[in-house]
VORONU-570246 format. One line per 10 residues: for each residue x, y, z of N, C-alpha, C. Coordinates in steps of 0.001 Angstrom, whole numbers, m for minus. Layout:
<midrens>
X:Y:Z:X:Y:Z:X:Y:Z; ...
</midrens>
This chain:
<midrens>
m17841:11521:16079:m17001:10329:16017:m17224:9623:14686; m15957:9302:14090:m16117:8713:12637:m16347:6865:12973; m17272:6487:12003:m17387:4780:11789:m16850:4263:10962; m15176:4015:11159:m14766:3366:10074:m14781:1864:10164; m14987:1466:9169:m15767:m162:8365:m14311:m1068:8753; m13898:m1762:9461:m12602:m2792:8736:m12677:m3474:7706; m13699:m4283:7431:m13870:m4261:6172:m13487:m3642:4785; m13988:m2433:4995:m13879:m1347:4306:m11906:m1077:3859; m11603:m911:5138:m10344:m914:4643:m9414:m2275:4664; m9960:m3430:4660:m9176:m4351:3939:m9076:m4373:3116
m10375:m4428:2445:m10525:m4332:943:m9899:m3139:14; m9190:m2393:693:m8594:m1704:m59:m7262:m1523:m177; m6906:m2159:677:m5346:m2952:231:m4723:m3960:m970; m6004:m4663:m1551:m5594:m5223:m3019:m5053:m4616:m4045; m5665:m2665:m4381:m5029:m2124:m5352:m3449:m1617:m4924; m3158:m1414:m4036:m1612:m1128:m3718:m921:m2426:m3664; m1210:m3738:m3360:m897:m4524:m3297:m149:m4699:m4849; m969:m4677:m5725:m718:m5081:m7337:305:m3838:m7869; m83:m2824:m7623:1104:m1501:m7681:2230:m1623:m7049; 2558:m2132:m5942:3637:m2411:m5510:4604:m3339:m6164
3942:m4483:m6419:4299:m5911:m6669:4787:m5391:m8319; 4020:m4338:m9114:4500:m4132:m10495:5543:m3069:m10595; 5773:m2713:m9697:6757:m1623:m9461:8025:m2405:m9180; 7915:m3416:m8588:9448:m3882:m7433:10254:m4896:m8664; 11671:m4862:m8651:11888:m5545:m9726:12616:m6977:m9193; 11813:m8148:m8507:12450:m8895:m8144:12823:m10532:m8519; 13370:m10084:m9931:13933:m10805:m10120:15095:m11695:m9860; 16485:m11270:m9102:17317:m11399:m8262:16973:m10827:m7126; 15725:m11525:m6691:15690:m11019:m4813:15755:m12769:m4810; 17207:m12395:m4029:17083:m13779:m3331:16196:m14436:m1981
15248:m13565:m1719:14474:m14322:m898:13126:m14009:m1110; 12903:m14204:m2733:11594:m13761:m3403:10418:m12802:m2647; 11033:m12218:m2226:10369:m10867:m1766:9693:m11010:m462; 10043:m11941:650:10103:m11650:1903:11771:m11320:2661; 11215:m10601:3278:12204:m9424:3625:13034:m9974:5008; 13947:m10384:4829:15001:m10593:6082:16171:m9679:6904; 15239:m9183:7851:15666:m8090:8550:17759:m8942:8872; 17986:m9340:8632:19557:m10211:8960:20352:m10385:7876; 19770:m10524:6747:20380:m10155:5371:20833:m8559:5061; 22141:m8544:4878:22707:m7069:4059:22412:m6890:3282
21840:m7893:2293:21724:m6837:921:20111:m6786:792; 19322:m7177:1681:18068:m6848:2318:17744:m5596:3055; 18313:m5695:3749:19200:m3657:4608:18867:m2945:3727; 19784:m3366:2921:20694:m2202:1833:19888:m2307:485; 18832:m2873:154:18372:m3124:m997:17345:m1560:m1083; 17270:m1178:m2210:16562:121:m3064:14927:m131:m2487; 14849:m1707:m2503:12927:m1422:m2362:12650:m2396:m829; 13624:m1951:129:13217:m2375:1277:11739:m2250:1843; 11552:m817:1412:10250:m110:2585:8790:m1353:1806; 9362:m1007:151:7957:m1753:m332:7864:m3301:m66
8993:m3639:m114:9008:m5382:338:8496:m5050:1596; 8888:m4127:2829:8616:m4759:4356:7051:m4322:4387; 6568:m3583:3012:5116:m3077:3165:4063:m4076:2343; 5054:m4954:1735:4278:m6020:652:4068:m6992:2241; 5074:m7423:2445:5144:m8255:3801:4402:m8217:5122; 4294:m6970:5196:3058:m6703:6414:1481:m7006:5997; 1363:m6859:4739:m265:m6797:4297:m339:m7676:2962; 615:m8464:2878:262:m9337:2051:m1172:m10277:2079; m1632:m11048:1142:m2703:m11573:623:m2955:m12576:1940; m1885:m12945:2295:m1131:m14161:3417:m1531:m13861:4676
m1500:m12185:4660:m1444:m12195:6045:m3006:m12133:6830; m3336:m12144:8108:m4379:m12150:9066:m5041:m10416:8898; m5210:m9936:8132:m5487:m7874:7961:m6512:m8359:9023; m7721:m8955:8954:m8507:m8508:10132:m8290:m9263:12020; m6848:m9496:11788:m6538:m9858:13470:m6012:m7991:12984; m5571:m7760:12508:m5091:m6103:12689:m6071:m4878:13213; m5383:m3992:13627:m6427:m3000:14593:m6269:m1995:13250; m7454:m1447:13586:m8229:m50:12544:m7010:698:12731; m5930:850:13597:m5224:2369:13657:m3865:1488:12936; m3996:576:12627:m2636:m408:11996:m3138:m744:10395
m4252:m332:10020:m4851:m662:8632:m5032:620:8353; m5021:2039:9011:m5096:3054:8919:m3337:3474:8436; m2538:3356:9171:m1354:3831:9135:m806:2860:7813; m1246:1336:7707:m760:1308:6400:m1109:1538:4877; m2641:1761:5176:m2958:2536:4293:m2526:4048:3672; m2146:4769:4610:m1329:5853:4501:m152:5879:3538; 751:4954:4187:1768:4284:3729:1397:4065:2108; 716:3294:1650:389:2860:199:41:3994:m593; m1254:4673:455:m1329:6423:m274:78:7166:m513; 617:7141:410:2160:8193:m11:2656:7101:m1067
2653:5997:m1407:3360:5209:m2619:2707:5720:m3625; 1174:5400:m4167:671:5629:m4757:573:7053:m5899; 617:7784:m4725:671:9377:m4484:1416:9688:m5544; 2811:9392:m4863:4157:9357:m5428:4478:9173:m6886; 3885:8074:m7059:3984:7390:m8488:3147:8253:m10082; 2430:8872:m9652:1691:9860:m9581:2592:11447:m10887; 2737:11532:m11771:3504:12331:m12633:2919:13229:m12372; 4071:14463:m12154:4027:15857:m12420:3071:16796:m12875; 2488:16026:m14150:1719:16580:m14886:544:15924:m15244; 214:15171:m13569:m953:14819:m13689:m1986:15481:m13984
m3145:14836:m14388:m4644:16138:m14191:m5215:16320:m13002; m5643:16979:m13193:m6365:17397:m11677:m6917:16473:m10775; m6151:15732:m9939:m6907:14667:m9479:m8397:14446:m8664; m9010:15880:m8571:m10077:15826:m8279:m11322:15221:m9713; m10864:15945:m10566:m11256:15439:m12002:m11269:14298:m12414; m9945:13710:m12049:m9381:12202:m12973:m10187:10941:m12280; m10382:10423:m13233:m11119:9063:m13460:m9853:7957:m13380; m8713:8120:m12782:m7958:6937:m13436:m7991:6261:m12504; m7592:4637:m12244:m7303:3760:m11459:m6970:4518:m9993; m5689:5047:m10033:m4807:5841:m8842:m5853:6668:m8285
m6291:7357:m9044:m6654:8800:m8307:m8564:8302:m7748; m8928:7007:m7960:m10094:6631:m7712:m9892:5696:m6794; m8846:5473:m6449:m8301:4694:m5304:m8104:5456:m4304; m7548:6949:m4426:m6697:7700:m3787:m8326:7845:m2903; m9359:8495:m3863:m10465:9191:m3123:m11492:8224:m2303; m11017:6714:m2594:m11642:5505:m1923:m10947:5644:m486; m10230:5762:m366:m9196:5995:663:m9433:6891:1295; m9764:7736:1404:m9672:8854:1708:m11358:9098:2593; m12281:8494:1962:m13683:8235:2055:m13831:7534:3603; m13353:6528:3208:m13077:5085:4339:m12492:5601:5535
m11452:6783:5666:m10510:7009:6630:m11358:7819:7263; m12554:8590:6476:m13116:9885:6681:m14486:8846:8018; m14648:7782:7662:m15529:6360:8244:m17497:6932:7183; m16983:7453:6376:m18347:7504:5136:m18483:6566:4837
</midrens>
C-alpha cells in the first residue's frame, strides 16, 4: 500500500498553476478567468478545460478540504498539460534538468506515495 503525503501533493500544484496562467491569453476574457458554465462564449472558448482547471485548484481554493483521489486526478490533468507543452524534440526527459521535466518526475514520485 502506497503513503501518499496531501501535503505533498498540494504543493505541487503551484508549478502548473503558473504554466497555465502563462499559457492562457486572457486578455478579453470577460469574466477574468473564472469560468461560467451559462456563458457561450465560455462553452465555446479555445481554453475552457484550462480555465475550469485554473478554477478548480486555484490559489483560492480549499486543496486540503479535497480528497487524495481528487488531487490525484488533477494532478494528472496538469501532467497531460504539462506533458503536452513539452516539444518534439525534447531531450530525454529522463536526463533533463529543466523546470517541466523536474516537475514531471516530482509528480510522479508523490503519486508513487515515496
Amino acid at each position: 500500500m502506497t503513503n501518499i503525503n496531501k501535503a505533498d501533493l498540494i504543493q505541487l500544484f503551484e508549478f502548473p498553476r503558473k504554466r497555465i496562467l502563462q499559457s492562457m491569453e486572457v486578455t478579453h476574457c470577460p469574466h477574468a478567468v473564472f469560468f461560467n458554465h451559462s456563458d457561450e462564449q465560455c462553452v465555446t472558448c479555445h481554453q475552457g478545460e484550462e480555465c475550469l482547471w485554473i478554477n478548480h485548484n486555484d490559489e483560492m481554493v480549499a486543496m486540503e478540504k479535497k480528497s487524495i483521489e481528487d488531487l490525484k486526478q488533477q494532478l494528472l490533468v496538469a501532467v497531460d498539460f504539462v506533458d503536452s507543452s513539452l516539444s518534439p524534440h525534447h531531450l530525454s526527459r529522463r536526463n533533463c534538468e529543466c523546470e517541466n521535466c523536474s516537475w514531471l518526475r516530482q509528480v510522479q514520485q508523490a503519486l508513487k506515495g515515496n
